[in-house]
Structure formats: structure tokens, C-alpha cells
N, C-alpha and C positions, 0 to 999 in steps of 0.2 A: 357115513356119507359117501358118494362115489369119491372114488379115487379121480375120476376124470371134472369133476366140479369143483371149482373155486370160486364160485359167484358167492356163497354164505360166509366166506372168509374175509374175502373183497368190501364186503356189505359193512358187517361189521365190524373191521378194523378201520373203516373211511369215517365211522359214528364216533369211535375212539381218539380215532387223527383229531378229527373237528373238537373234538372239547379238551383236547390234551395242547399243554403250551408247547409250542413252537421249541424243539434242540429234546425233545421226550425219546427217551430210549424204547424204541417197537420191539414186544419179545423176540427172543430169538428163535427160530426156527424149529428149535431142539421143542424148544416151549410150547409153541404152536400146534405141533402135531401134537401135542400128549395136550393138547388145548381143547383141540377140534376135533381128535381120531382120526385127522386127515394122514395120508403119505406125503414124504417128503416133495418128491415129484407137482403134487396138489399146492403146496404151502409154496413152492416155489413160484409155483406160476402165478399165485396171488399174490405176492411179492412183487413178482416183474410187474403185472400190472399197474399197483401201486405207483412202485418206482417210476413207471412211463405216462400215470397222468401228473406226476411235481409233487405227491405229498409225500413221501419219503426219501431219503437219502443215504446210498453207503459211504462207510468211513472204514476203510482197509483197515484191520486191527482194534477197531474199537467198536465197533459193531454198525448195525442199521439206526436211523432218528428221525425224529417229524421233522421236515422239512422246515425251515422258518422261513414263512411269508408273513407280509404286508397283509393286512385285514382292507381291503380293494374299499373305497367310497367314491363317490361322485363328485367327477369335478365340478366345483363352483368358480364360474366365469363372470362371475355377477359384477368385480371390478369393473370389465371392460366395458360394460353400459353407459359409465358415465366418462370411462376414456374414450372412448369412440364416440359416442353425438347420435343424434339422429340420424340415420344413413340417407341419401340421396336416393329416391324411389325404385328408378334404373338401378340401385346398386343392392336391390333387398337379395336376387338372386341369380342364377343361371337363365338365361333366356331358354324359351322351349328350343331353339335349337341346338343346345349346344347339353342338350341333354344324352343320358345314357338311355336306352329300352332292351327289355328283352330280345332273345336273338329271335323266338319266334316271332313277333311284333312284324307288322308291316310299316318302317320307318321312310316317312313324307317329309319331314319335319327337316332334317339335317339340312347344312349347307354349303355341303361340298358330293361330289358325283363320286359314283362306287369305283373301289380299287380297278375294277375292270376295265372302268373307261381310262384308265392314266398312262403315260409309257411307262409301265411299270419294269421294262427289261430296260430301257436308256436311263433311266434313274441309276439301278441297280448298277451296272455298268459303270456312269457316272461316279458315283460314290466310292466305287471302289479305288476307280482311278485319279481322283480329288485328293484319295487318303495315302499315293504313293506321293505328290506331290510335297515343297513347302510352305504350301498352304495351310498343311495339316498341326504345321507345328510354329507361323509365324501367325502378327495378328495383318489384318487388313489396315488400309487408309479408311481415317473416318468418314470420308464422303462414298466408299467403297471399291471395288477390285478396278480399276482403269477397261480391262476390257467386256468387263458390265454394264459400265457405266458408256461404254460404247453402242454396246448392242441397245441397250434400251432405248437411247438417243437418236439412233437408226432405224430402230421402230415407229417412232413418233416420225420425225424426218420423211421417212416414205409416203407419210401423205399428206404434205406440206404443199399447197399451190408454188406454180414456178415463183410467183412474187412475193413467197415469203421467206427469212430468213430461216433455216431451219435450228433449231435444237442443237447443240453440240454435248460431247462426252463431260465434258467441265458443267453441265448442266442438270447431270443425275444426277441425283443421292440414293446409291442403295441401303435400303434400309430393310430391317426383319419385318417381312409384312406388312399390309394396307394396314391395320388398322394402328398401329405405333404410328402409322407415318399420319394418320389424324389425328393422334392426339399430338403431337409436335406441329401437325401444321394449325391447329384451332389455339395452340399456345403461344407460337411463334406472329403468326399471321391476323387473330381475330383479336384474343387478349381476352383475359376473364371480366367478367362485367361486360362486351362490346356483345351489338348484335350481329347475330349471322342469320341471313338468311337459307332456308333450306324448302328441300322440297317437300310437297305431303301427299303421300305417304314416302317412305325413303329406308336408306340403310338402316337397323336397329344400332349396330356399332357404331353408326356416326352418331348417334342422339347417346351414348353411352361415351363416349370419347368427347362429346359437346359440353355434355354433362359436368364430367371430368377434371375437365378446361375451365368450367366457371363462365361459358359463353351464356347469353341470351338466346333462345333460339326465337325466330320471325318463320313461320311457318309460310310458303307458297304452296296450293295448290295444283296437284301436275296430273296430268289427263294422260290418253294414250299416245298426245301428239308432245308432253314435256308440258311445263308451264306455258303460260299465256306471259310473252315478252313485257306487254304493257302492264300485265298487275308485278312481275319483273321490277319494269320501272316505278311502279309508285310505293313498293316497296322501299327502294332505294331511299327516293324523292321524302317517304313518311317518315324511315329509322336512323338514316345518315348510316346504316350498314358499308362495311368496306371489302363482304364476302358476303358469297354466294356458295355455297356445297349444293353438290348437282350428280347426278349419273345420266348423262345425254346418253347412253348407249349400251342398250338390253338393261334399265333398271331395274335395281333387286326392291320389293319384292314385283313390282307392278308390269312389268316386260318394257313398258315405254321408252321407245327409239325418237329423239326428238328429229325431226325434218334439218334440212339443210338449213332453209330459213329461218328456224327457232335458235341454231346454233349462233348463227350469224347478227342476230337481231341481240343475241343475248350477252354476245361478245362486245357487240356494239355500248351496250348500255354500259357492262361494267368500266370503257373504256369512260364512256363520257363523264361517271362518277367517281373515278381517280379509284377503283375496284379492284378485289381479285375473282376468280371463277376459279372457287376449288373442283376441280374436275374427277372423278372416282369413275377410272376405266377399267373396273372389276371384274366385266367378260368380256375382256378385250376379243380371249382366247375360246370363248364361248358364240360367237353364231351361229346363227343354222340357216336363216334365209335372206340374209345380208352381210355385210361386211362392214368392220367398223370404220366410223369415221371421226377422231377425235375434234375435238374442237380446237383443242391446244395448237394444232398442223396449223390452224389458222390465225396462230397469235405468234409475233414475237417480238414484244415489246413488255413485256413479261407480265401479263395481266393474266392469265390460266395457272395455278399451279396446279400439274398432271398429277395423278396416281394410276398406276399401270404395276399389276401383283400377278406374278407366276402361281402362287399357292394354289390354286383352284385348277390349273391345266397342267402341272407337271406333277406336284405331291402334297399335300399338306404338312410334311416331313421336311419339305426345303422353304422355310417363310422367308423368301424371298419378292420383296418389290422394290422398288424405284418412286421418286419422287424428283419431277422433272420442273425446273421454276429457276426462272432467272433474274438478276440485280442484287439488292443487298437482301430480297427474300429467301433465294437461298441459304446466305450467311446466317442467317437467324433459327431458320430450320436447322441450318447442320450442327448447331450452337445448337441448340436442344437439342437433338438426336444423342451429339454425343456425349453432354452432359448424362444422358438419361439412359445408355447403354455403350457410348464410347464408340464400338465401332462391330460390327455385322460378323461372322464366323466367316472366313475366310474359305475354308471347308466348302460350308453350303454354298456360297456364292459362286467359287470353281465347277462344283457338281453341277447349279442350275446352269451356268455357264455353258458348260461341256453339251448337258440335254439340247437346251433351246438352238446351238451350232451343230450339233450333228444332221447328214443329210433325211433320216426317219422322222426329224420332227416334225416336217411339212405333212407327210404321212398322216403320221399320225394326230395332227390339226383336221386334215380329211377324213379321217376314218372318227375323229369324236365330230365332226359335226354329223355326220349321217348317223349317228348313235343318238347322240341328241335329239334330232328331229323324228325318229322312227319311237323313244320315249314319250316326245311332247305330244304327238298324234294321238298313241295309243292310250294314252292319259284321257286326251280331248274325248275321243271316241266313248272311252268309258266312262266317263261323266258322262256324257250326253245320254246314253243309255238307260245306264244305273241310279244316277242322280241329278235329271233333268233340273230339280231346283237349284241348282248348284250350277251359276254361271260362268264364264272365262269373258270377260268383254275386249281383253286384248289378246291375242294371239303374240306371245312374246316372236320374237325373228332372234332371239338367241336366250341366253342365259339360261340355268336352272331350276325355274318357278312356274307355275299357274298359280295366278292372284286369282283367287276365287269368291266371286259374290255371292254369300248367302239371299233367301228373302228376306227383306226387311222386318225388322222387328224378332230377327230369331237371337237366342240367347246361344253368341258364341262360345263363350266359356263354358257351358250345359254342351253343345256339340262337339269341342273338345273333349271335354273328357266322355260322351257317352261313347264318342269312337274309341278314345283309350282302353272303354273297357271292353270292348268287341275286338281290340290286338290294330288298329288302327292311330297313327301318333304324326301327328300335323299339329300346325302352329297358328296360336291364333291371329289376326291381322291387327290388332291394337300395340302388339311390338314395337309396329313401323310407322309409327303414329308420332309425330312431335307433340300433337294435342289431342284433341276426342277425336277418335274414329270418326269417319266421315260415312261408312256406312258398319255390314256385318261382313268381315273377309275374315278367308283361312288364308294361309299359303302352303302349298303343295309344292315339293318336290319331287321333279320327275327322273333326276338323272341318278339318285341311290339306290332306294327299293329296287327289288325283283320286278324286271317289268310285264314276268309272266302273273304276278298276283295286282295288278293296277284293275280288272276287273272287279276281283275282290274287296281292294278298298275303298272304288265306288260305288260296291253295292252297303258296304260299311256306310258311307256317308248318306247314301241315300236312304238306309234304312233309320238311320238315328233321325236324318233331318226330316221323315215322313214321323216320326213319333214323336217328336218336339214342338 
């Protein structure tokens, strides 16, 4: 046999392994070659290979042996079927956006904007200078860092009418992330078993945090201009509800900016039904052709609890938000919060601190909305084009989505995944559904993907939606 081959060696001394018990003495080398006629040089290298997939082993002075393995079987998790229960529908899996795809893939789907758009040099900065700190190695106060809890309070505060009391610092709670801070506020504030009212279509994370909670959800209907105040109130008036979850400003997925008047109207109600207005200011950070207005600026008598989240305009690396709510509401959220994580990384909180204070970040507010808008356009543009069936009925003025109306009666989940398989990956609109979809939506993101391929992927859509 060649001296330079050891594949017939390899072959069958692996046939050998496998039927020999496990601590079996492999000839020795000396044996081999007068085995095979192989050279030493040959016998070696079969060896090493052996030795480097696990089925041999040397033993200094006592020679070479089959390795002793475990005979591998399949785990049976059959127990946990009847430990665990039935699971809650929202909890079968991952939501399509929080999925992984290929790197070639054209990815719509996500829900947060590309590295590109972030400060990704005042983060980095940030961080490092957080980690010289004794932040890095004390823990935080459980309601969070004092001058956090400042800024964010300053935030809301700024657009406060003269005659209202503003927000103060003893009024945040920072907490990791929007979406903790709903499942604490639908625990604290609603209660399992109570109803809440919400909007339809709306957050998917809230109907999975509602879920969670053991709430009821009362589904409202919300248009481009927010819900209609009066079905509002006879919701109220029908469920004896004491909350309302809302996103007056750039909702996800639908774009919908409620008017000054629906904000007002709706304030109104929750006051006159002894209410709260859980408020989810999610792109705060996110306009492009307005500017936000909370609603909370116009409450303080502590009927709005805010949600206002850094994670989508500085990193998704720093889960950093606030939860702004005052009276014994507070007390009760911060009483869960820190039963359920104690208190926030002191770290992240200095980091987003240090970002949101330096003088770039206005900048850099400026420089993503014109990024955003020059996205949402070229999106629009190319729908319109490539996939004329494929409607936009609101023109978001901020946030990351086009809510896309299909034609009626088309099979969303068939358009989903035909795009998937054309390298195409959006999300279906029954996510953001408390109850049955009201029509056929996708939702599209504009601010991740490559926005030199948004051509691309609506000729993707419009190709699948022409053959379906």
C-alpha cells in the first residue's frame, strides 16, 4: 500500500473500535505495520487521526486503548409534558421577529434599526467609561441611578403645559427594558383576572406580557387617527376596566399618531372612571415628521403610567427604560420590579446615562431621523412600484414599520413564507392582534435591511402576491 495513505488503516481499525469494548488494548504499532505492510511514518498518522476524532487513547507506559464512551441515546423529556400544562398560545414560540435568518436573507421582520443607524462610537465610549467608575462594582438603588432617574423625568417634564405639575426624579423607576416594565406594570396595576383594555392592532409584547399577567384583554379598535374616545368610553362604562395600554405616538405596528384631541379626550375618560392610561412611549426617539407629544406631560394627578425605553435609539446592548407613575402606583410597581430582579446593572444605567448627556446625542437624534425618513420613503416608493397590491394606508411620521395591507382574502401565512423562500423575511400582522385579525397585514421594517435591496424585496412581494 502507499506509504503516503492511511485511509485503509483508519477504515478499519474505526470497524474494530466500534465492536471492541470500551478500555480494549489497540495493537501496537510494531504490530500494525507487519499488519498492513504499512511504514511506520503511515501507522502514525492513522493513529493521530484516530486519537483526534475521541476513539483512542494514550496511556504513557502502558500502551494505546479504545477510548471509553457512553453509547449516546435520545433524550426523553416526556416527564415535562405533564409538569408543564398546556402552554398559553403566545407562549408556543419565538415571534417572527425575534427570529434568526440567514445572512444572505433580506431581513424586514426585526425590531430594532441596523448597527449603522446607533451612536455606535458614544456607546462604545460610554461603556468603557462606566467600567472605570463604582458603578462597575456597587449595586444601584432599586428605583434606579438618581441621575436617571432625573433625566428621564426632564424628558417628560419638557412638555408639560405651564399648568401642569411636572414629573419629578422620585417619579422614575429605571428599569431593564420596556417590556419587564409591562409585565410589572399589568401585575402591579391590572391584576390577573381584571380587564384591560387595549388597542387593536398593538405591541405583540404587550398581549405576551398581558398574557403573562393573567390579565383579560378588551380589545379597542385604533385607526390612523388612535381609537375613537367614545368606544374608549363605553368600553370603560361595559368592563368596569381600571386600565387602558395604548401607544398614542408612532404605534408599533400600525404608525398611528393620535391627534391632540384623542389624547385629551382619553385622558379625560380615564380620569372620570377613577383609571389608569398605561402609556408605551416606544419611539419616543424614533420621529421623522413630527415630534413627540406624550400624553402623560398632560397628567399629574397620576392617572398615565409612562413607559419611555432607550433600547431602540442608543443599543439594544443597554436595556435601559423608565417607568414614570406617581402615588401608591409607584410603590407597587417598584415592589415587583424588585422582587422580580431587585435592582438594574448600575453599569448599563451610567453608560446610557453618560450617551443620552453628551453634547452628539442631539446630533445624532438628527442624523437618525433623516435616515429614517430617506428608509421609509424608499420602502414606500418601492412598494408602490413593485408591489402595487400591497398597501401602506398610514404613512407612519415616525417609528420603524410599514403596516402593510394585503388584498383581501389573500392567505398571509402562504405570503409569508413564499417570500421566505425567495430570501425575503417579514412578519405576519396576526402577531399584533389581541383577537382575529381585522384584515390581511404584514409588517415591514424599514430601518434594518440594506436599504439599497428594498427594491428587491418588493419585487419579492409582489411577485409571490401576483401568484397567490
Amino acid at each position: 500500500m502507499s506509504q503516503d495513505s492511511s485511509d485503509r488503516i483508519v477504515g478499519e481499525l474505526r470497524r474494530w473500535i466500534e465492536a471492541a469494548p470500551p478500555g480494549s488494548r489497540v495493537p501496537s504499532n510494531r504490530a500494525l505495520v507487519a499488519q498492513y505492510g504499512a511504514s511506520p511514518v503511515t501507522v502514525q498518522k492513522a493513529m493521530g487521526r484516530l486519537a483526534r476524532l475521541g476513539l483512542i487513547e494514550s496511556r504513557p507506559g502502558a500502551g494505546t486503548f479504545v477510548r471509553a464512551q457512553k453509547t449516546p441515546r435520545p433524550a426523553d423529556y416526556g416527564w415535562q409534558t405533564s409538569a408543564l400544562g398546556v402552554p398559553p398560545a403566545r407562549l408556543a414560540g419565538l415571534t417572527s421577529t425575534q427570529r434568526t435568518v440567514a445572512p444572505d436573507a433580506i431581513g424586514m421582520h426585526s425590531g430594532y434599526p441596523a448597527v449603522d443607524l446607533l451612536p455606535e462610537r458614544l456607546v462604545r465610549q460610554a461603556i468603557t467609561r462606566a467600567a472605570r467608575t463604582s458603578s462597575a462594582l456597587t449595586r444601584s438603588p432599586a428605583a434606579g441611578m438618581p441621575e436617571l432617574q432625573a433625566w428621564f423625568a426632564a424628558e417628560l417634564a419638557a412638555s408639560a403645559p405651564a399648568d401642569v405639575t411636572p414629573a419629578s426624579a422620585r417619579d422614575a423607576l429605571v428599569i431593564a427594558g420596556s417590556q419587564s416594565g409591562l409585565s410589572s406594570i399589568f401585575r402591579a396595576v391590572v391584576g390577573a383576572g381584571q380587564p384591560l383594555l387595549i388597542e387593536s392592532p398593538t405591541y405583540w409584547g404587550a398581549l405576551l406580557a398581558a398574557e403573562q399577567a393573567g390579565v383579560v384583554l378588551v380589545p379597542i379598535p385604533s385607526g390612523p387617527d388612535g381609537p375613537d374616545p367614545d368606544a374608549v368610553e363605553r368600553a370603560f362604562v361595559e368592563t368596569g376596566a381600571r386600565a387602558f395600554y395604548a401607544q398614542p405616538t408612532f404605534a408599533n405596528p400600525a404608525g398611528a399618531r393620535w391627534p391632540a384631541s384623542t389624547g385629551l379626550a382619553v385622558l379625560e375618560t380615564v380620569r372620570r372612571h377613577g383609571a389608569f392610561l398605561i402609556e408605551d412611549d416606544w419611539a419616543h426617539d424614533l420621529a421623522i415628521d413630527g415630534d413627540p407629544r406624550p400624553v402623560a406631560a398632560m397628567d399629574d394627578d397620576g392617572h398615565v403610567v409612562y413607559l419611555r425605553s432607550l433600547t431602540k435609539s442608543v443599543s439594544p446592548a443597554l436595556r435601559i427604560a423608565a417607568v414614570i407613575v406617581r402615588g401608591p402606583a409607584r410603590e407597587r410597581i417598584l415592589a415587583d420590579r424588585a422582587a422580580e430582579s431587585m435592582y438594574v446593572s448600575g453599569l448599563l444605567q451610567a453608560a446610557a446615562l453618560d450617551v443620552v448627556t453628551q453634547p452628539a446625542w442631539k446630533s445624532h437624534l438628527r442624523g437618525f431621523r433623516d435616515h429614517l425618513r430617506a428608509r421609509r420613503d424608499l420602502l414606500l416608493a418601492s412598494l408602490a412600484e413593485h408591489a402595487p397590491t400591497a398597501t401602506v394606508e398610514t404613512v407612519p411620521a415616525g417609528g420603524l414599520n410599514l403596516w402593510v395591507r394585503l388584498p383581501e382574502g389573500t392567505d398571509v401565512v402562504g405570503v409569508v413564507r413564499g417570500c421566505e423562500t425567495r430570501g425575503l423575511i417579514i412578519s405576519p400582522g396576526s402577531e399584533w392582534f389581541p383577537a382575529e385579525p381585522s384584515g390581511a397585514y404584514v409588517r415591514l421594517n424599514y430601518a434594518n435591511a440594506d436599504p439599497t435591496r428594498f427594491p428587491e424585496a418588493a419585487e419579492i412581494l409582489g411577485g409571490v402576491l401576483a401568484a397567490s
